[in-house]
MARSE-695523 format. One record per atom (N, C-alpha, C, O): y, x, z; residue in three letters. Coordinates in steps of 0.02 Angstrom, whole numbers, padded with zeros to 5 digits, always signed. Atoms other than C-alpha are relative to their C-alpha. Layout:
# MARSE-695523
ATOM       yy       xx       zz   rest
ATOM        Y        X        Z    ALA
...
END
This chain:
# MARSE-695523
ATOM       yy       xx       zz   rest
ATOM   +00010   +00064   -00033    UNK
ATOM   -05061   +09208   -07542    UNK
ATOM   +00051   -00006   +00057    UNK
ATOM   +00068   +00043   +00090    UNK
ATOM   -00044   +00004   -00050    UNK
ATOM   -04943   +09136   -07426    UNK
ATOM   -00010   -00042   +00045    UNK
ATOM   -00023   -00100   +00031    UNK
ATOM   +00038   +00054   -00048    UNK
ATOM   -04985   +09063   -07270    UNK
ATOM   +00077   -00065   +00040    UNK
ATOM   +00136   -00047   +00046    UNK
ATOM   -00047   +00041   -00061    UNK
ATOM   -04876   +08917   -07159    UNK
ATOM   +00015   +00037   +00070    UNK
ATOM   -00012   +00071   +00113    UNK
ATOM   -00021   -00015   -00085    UNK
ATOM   -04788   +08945   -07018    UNK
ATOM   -00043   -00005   +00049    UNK
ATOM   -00057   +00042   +00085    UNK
ATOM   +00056   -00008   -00046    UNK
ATOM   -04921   +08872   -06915    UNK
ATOM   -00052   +00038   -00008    UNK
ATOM   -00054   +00073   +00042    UNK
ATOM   +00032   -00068   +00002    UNK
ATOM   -05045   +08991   -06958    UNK
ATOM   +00017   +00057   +00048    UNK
ATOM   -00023   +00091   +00080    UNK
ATOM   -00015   -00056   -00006    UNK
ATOM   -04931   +09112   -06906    UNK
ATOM   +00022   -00015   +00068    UNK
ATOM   +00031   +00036   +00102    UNK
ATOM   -00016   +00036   -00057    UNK
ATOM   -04882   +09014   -06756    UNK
ATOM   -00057   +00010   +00066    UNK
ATOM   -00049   +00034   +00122    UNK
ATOM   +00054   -00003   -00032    UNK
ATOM   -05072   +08989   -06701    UNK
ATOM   -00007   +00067   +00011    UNK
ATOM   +00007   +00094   +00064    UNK
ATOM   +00031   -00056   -00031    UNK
ATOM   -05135   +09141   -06712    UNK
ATOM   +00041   +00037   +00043    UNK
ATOM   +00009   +00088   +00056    UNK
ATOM   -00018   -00048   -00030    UNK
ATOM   -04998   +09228   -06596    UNK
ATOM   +00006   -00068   +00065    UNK
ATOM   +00030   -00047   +00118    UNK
ATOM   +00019   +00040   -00064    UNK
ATOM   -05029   +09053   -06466    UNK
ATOM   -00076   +00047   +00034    UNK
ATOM   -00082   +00081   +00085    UNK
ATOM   +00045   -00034   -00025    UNK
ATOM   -05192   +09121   -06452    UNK
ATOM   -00016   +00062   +00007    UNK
ATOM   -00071   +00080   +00030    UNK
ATOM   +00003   -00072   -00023    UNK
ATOM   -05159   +09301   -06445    UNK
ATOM   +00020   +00012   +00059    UNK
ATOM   -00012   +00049   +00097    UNK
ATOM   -00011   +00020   -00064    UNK
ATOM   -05043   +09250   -06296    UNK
ATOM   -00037   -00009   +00043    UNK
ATOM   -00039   +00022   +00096    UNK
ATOM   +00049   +00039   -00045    UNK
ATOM   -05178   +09139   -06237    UNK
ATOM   -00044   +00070   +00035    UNK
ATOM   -00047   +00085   +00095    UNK
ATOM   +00055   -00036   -00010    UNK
ATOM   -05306   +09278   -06245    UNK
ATOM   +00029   +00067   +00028    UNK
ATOM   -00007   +00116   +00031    UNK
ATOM   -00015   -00063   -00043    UNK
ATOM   -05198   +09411   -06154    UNK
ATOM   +00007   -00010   +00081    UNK
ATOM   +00020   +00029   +00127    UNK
ATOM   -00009   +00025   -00086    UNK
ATOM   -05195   +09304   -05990    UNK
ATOM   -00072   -00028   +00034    UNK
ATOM   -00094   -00081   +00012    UNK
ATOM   +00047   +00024   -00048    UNK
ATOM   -05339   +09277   -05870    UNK
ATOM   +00032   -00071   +00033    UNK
ATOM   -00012   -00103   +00063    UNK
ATOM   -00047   +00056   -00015    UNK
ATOM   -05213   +09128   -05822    UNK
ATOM   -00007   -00049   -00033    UNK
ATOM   -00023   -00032   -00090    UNK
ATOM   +00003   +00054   +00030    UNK
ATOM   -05217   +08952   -05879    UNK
ATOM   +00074   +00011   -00025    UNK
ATOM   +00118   +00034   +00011    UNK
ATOM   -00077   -00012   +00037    UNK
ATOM   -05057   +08960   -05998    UNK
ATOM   +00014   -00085   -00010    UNK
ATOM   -00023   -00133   -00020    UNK
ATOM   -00046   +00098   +00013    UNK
ATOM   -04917   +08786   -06012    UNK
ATOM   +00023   +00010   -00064    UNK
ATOM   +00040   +00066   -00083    UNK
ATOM   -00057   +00021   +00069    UNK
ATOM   -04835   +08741   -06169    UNK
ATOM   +00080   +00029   +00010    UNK
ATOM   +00116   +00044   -00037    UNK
ATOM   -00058   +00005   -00009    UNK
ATOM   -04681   +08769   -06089    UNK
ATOM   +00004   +00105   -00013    UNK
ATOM   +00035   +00148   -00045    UNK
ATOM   -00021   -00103   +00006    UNK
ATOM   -04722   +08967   -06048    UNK
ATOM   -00016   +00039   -00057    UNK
ATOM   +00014   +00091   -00070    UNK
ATOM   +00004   -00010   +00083    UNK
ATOM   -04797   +08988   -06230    UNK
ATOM   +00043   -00005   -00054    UNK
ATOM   +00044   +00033   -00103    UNK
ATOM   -00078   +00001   +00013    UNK
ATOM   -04632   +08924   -06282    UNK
ATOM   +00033   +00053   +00007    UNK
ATOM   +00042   +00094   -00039    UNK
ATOM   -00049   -00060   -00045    UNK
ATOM   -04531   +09043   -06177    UNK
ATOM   -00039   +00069   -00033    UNK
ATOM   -00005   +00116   -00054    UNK
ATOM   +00037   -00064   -00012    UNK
ATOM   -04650   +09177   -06200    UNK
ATOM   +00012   +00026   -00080    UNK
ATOM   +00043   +00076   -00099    UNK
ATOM   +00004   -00022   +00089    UNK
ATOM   -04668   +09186   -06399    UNK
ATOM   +00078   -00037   -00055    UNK
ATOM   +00085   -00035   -00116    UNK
ATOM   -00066   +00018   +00063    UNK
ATOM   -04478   +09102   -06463    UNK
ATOM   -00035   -00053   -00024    UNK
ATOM   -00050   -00038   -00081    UNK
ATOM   +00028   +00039   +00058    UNK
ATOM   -04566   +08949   -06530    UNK
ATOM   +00024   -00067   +00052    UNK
ATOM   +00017   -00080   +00112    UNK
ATOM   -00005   +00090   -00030    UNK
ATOM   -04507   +08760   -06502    UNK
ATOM   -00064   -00032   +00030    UNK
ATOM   -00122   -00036   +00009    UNK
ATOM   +00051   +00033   -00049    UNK
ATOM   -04594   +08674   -06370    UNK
ATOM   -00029   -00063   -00061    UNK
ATOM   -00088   -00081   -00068    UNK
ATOM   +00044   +00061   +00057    UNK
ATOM   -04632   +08535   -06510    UNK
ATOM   -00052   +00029   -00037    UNK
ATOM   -00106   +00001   -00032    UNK
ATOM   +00034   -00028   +00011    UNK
ATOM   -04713   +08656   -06607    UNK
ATOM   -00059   +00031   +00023    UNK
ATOM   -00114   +00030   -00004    UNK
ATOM   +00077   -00018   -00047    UNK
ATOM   -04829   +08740   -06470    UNK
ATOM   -00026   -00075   +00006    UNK
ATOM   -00082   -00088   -00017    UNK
ATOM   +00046   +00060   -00026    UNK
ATOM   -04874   +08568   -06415    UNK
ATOM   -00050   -00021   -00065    UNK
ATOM   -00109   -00039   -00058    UNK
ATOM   +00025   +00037   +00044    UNK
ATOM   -04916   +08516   -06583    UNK
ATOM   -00099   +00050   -00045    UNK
ATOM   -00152   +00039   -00073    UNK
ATOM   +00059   -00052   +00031    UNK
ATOM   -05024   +08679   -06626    UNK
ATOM   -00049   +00003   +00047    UNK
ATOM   -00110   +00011   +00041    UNK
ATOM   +00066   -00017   -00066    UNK
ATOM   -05098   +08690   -06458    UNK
ATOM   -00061   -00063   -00021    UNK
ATOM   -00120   -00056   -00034    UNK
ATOM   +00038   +00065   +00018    UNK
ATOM   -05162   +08513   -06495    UNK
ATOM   -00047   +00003   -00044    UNK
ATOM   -00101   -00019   -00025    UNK
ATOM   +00021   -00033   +00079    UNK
ATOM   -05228   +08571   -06677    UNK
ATOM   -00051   +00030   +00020    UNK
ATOM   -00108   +00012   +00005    UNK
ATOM   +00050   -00045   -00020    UNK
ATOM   -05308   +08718   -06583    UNK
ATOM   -00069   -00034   +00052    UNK
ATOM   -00127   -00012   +00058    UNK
ATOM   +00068   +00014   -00046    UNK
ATOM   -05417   +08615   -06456    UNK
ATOM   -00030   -00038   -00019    UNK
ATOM   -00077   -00053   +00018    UNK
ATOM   +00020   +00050   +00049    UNK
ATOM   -05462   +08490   -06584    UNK
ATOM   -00057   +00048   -00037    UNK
ATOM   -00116   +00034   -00039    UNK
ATOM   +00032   -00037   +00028    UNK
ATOM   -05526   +08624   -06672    UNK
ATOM   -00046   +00049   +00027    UNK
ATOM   -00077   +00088   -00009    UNK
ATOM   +00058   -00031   -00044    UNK
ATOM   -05637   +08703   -06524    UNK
ATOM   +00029   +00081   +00029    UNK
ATOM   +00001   +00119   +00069    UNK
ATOM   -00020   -00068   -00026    UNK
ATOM   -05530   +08858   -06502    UNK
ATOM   +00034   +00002   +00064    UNK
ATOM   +00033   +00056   +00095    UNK
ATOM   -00055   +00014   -00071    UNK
ATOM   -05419   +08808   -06348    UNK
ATOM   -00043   -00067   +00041    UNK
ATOM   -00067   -00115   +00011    UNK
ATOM   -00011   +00055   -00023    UNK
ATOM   -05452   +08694   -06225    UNK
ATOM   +00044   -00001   +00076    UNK
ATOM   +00068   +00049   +00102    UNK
ATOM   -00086   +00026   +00007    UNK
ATOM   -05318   +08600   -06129    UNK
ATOM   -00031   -00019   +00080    UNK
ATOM   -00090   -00008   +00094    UNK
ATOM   +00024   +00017   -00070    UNK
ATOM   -05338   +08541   -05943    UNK
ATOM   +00076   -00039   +00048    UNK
ATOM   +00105   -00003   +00088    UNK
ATOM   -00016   +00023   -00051    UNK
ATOM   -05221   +08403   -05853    UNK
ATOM   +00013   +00008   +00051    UNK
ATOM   -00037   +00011   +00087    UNK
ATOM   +00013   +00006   -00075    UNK
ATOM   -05157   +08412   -05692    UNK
ATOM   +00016   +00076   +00044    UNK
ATOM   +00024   +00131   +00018    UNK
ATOM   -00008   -00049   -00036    UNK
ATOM   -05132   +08522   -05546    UNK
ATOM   -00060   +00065   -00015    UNK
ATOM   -00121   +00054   -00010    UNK
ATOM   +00074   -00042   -00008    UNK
ATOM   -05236   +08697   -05573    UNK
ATOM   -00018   -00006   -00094    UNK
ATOM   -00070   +00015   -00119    UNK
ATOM   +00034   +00030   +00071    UNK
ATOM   -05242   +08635   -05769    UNK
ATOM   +00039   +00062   -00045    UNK
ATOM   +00071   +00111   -00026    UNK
ATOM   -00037   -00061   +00058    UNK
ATOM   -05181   +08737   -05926    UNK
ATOM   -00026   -00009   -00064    UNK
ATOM   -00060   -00054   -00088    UNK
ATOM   +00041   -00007   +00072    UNK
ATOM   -05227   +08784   -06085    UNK
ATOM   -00032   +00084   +00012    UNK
ATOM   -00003   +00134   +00030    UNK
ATOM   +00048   -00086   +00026    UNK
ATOM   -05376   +08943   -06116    UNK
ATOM   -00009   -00013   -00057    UNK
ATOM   +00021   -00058   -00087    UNK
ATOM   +00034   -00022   +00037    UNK
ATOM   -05464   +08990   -06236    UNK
ATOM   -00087   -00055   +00032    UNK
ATOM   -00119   -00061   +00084    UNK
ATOM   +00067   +00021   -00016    UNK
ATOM   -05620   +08887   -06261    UNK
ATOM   -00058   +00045   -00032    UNK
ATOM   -00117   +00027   -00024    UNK
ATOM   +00065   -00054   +00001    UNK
ATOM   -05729   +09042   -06330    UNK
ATOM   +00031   +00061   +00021    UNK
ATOM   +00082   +00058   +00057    UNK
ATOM   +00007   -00074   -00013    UNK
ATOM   -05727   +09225   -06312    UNK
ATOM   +00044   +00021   -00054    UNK
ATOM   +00030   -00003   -00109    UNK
ATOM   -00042   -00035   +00029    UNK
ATOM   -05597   +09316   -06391    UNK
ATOM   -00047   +00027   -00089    UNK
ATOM   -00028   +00027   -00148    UNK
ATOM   +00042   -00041   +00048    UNK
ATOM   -05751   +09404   -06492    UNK
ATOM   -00030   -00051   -00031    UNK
ATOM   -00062   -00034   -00080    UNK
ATOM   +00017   +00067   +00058    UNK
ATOM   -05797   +09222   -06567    UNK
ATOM   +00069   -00034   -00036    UNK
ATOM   +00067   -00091   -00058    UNK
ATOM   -00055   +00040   +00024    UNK
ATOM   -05632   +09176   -06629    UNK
ATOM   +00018   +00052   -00087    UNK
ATOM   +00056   +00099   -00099    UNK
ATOM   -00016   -00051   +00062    UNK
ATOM   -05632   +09253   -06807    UNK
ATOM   +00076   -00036   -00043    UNK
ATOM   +00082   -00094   -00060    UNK
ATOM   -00068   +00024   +00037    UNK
ATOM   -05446   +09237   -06895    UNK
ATOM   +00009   -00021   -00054    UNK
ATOM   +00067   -00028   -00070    UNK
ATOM   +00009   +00028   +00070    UNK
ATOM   -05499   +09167   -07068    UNK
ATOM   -00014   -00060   +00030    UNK
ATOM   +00035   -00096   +00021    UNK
ATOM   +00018   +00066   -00030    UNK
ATOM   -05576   +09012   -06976    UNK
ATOM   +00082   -00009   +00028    UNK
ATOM   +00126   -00024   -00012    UNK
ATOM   -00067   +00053   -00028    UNK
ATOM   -05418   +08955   -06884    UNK
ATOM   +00045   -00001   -00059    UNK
ATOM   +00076   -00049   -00080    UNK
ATOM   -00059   +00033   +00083    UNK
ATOM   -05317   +08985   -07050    UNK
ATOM   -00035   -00035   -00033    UNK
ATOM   -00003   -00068   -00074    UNK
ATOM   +00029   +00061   +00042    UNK
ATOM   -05439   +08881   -07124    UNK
ATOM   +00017   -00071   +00026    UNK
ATOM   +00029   -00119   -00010    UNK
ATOM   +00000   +00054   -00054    UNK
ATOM   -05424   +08755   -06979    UNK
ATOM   +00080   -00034   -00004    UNK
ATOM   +00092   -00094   -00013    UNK
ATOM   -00057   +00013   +00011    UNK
ATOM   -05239   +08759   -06985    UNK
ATOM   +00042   -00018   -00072    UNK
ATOM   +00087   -00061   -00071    UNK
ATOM   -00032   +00011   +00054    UNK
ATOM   -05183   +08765   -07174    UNK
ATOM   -00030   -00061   -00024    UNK
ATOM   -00090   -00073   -00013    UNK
ATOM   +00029   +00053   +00012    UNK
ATOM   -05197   +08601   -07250    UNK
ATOM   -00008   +00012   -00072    UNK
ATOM   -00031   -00028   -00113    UNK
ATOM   +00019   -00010   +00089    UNK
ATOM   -05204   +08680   -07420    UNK
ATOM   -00006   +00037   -00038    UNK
ATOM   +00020   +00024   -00093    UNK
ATOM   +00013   -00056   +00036    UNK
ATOM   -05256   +08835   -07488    UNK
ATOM   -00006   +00031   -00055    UNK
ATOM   -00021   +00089   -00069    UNK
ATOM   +00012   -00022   +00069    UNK
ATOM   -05252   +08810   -07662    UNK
ATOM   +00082   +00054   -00035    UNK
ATOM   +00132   +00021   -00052    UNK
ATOM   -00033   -00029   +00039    UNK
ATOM   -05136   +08940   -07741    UNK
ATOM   +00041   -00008   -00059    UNK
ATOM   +00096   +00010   -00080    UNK
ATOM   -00017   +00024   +00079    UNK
ATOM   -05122   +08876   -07896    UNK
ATOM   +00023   -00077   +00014    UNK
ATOM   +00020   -00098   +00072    UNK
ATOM   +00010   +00068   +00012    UNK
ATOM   -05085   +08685   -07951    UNK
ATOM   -00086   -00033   +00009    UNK
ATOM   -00118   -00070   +00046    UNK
ATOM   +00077   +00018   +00024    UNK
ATOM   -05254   +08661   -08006    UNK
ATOM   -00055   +00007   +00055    UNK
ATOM   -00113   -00011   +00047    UNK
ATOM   +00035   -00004   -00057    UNK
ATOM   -05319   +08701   -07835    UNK
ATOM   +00024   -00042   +00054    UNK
ATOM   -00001   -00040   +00110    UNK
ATOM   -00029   +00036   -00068    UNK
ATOM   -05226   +08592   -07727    UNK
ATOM   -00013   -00062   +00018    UNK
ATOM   +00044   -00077   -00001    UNK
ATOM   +00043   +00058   -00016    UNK
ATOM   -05305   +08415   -07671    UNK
ATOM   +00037   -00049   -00050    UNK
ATOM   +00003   -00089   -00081    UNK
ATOM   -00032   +00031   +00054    UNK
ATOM   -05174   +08337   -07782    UNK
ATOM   +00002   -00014   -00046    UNK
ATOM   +00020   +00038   -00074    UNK
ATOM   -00001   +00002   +00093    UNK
ATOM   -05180   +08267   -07981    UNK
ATOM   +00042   +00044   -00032    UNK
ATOM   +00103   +00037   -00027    UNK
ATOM   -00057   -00053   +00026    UNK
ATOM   -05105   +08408   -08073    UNK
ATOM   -00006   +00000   -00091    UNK
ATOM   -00056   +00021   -00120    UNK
ATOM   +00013   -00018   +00060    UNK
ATOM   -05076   +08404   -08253    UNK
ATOM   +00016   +00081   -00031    UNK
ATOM   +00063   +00119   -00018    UNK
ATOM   -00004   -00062   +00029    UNK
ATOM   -05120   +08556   -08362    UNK
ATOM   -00038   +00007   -00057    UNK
ATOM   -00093   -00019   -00067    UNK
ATOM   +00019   -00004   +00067    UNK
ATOM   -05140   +08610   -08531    UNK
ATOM   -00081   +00044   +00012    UNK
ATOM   -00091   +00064   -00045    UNK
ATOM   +00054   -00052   -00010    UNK
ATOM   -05310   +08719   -08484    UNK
ATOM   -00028   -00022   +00045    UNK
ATOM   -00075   +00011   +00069    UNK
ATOM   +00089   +00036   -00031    UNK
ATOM   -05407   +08596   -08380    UNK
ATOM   -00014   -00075   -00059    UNK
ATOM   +00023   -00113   -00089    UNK
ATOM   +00035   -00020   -00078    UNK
ATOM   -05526   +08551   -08355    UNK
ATOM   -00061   +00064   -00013    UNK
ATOM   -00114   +00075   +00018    UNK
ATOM   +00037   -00074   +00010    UNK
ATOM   -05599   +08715   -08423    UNK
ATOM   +00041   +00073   -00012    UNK
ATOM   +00047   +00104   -00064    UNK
ATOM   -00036   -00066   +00011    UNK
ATOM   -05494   +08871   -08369    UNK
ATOM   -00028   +00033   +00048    UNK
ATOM   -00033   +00010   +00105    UNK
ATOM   +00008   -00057   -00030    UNK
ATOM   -05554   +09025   -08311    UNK
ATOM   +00051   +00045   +00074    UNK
ATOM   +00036   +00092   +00110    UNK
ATOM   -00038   -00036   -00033    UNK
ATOM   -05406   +09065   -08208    UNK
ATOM   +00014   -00052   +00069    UNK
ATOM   +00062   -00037   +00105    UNK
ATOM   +00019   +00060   -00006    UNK
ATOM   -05444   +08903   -08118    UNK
ATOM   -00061   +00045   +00097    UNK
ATOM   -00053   +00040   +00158    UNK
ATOM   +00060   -00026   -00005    UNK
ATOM   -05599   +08999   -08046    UNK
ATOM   +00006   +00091   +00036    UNK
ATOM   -00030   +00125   +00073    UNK
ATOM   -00024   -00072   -00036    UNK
ATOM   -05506   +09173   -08009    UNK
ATOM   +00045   -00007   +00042    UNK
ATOM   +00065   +00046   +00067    UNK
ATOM   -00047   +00003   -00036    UNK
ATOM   -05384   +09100   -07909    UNK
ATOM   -00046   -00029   +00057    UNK
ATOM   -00021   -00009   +00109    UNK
ATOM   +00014   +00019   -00035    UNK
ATOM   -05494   +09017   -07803    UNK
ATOM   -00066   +00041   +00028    UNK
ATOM   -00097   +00018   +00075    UNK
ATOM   +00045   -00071   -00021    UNK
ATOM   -05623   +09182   -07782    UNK
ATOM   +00050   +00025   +00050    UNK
ATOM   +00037   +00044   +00107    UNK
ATOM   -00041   -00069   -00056    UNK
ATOM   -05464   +09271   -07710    UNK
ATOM   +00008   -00048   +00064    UNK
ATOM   -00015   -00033   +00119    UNK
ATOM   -00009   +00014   -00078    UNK
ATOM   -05400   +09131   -07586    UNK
ATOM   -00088   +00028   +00027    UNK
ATOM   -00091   +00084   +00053    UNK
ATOM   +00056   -00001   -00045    UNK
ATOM   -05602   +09125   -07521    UNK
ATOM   +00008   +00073   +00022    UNK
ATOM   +00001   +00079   +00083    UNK
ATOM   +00015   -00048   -00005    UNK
ATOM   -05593   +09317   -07536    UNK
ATOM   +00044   +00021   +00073    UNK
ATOM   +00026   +00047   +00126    UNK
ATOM   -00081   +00004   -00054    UNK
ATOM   -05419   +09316   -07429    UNK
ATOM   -00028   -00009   +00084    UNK
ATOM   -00021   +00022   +00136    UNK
ATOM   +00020   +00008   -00088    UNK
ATOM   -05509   +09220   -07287    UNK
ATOM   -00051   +00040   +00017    UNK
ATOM   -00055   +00048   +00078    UNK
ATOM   +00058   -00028   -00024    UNK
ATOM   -05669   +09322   -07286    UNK
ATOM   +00026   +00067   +00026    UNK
ATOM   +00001   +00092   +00076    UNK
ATOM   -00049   -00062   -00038    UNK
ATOM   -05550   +09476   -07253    UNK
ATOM   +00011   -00018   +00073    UNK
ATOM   -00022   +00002   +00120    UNK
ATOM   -00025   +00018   -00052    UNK
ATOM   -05457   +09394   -07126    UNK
ATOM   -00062   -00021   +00059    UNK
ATOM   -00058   -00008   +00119    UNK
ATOM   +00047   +00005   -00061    UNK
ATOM   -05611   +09341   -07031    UNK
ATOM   -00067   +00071   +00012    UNK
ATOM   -00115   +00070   +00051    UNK
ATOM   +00022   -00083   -00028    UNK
ATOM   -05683   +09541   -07030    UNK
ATOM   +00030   +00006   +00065    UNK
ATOM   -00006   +00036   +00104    UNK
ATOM   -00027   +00012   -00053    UNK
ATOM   -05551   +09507   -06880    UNK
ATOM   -00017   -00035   +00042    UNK
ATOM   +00011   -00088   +00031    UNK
ATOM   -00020   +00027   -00063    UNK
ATOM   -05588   +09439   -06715    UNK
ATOM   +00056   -00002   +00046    UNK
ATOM   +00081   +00054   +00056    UNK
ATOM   -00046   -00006   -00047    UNK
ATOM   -05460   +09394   -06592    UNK
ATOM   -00005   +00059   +00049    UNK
ATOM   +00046   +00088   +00069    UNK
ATOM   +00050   -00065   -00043    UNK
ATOM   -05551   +09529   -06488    UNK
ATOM   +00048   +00056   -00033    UNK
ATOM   +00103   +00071   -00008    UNK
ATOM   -00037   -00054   +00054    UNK
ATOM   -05489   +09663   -06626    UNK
ATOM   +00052   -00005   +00002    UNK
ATOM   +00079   +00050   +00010    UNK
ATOM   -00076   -00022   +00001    UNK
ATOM   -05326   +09640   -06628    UNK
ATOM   +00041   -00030   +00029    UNK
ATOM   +00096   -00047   +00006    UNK
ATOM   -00042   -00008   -00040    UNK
ATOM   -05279   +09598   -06465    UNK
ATOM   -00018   +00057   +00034    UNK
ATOM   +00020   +00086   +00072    UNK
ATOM   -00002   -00095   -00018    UNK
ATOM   -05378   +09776   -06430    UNK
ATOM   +00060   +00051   -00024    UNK
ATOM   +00072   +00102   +00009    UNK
ATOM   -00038   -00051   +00025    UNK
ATOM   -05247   +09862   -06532    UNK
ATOM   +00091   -00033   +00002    UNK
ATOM   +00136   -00006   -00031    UNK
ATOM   -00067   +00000   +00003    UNK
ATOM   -05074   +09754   -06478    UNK
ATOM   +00011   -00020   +00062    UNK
ATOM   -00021   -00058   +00099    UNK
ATOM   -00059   -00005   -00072    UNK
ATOM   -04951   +09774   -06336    UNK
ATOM   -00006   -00064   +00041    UNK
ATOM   -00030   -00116   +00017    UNK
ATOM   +00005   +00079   -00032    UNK
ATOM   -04943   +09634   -06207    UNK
ATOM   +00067   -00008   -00010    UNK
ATOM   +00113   +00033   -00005    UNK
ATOM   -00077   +00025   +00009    UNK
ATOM   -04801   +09510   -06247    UNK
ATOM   +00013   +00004   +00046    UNK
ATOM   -00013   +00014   +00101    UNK
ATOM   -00069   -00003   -00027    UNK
ATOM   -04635   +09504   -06214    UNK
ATOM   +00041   -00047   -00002    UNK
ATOM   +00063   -00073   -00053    UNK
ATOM   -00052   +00085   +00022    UNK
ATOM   -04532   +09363   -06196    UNK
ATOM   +00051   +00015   -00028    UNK
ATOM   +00087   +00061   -00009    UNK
ATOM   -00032   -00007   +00077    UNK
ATOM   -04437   +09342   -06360    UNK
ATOM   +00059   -00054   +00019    UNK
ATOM   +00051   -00113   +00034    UNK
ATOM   -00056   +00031   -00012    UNK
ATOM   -04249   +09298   -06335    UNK
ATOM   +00016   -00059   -00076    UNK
ATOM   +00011   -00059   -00137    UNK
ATOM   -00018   +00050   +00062    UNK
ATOM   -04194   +09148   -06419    UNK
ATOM   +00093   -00014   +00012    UNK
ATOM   +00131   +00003   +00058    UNK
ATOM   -00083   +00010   +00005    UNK
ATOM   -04007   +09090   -06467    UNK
ATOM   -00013   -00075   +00017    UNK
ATOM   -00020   -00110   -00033    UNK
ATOM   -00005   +00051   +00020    UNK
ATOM   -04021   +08927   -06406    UNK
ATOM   +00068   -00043   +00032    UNK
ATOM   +00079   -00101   +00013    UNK
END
């Protein structure tokens, strides 16, 4: 399975997020992780929509974490974030023609593994594996 960039985007905003007692900016999430300020803005947005971040205006304002590190399981935000998980054709929100629907078996195994994929991924809390990684480093960019 292959995930999007944002996926891969989010979850290291909020690994950031969740290594600072600090209200974190767009700008230093940028700086901090190599990622276009369009991009953080757009994920951060994604993320507080979705109850994991929230966002704060103003002098004293920022972005946290709106739960506990130990409620943020990593299958949920890739669920939250990917807009489409189907693997196959035949799984994807789209009309797909195929010689083997609308009764194929493989139909049915492809869409056991994605579910299986996220139920892995959310054995993980944010908790877990920002216990076991380094505090960032600000990631040089060529720009």
């Amino acid at each position: 399975m292959r995930l999007s960039q944002a996926s891969d985007f989010a979850l290291r905003i909020l690994m950031a997020t969740g290594q600072s007692d600090d209200p974190q900016t767009v700008d230093k999430l940028s700086r901090q992780l190599g990622l276009a300020k369009s991009h953080v803005m757009k994920i951060v947005a994604h993320l507080a929509k979705g109850g994991y971040l929230e966002t704060t205006r103003g002098r004293g304002g920022g972005i946290r974490l709106a739960k506990t590190p130990d409620m943020i399981r990593l299958g949920d935000v890739v669920r939250l974030i990917e807009p489409d998980l189907g693997v196959v054709a035949c799984l994807k929100p789209e009309p797909t023609v195929c010689a083997f629907l609308p009764r194929c078996a493989l139909k049915g195994a492809m869409a056991r593994a994605s579910e299986a994929f996220l139920e892995s991924l959310n054995t993980e809390t944010l908790s877990s594996i920002l216990a076991g990684t380094q505090m960032a480093l600000p990631v040089e960019t060529s720009a």
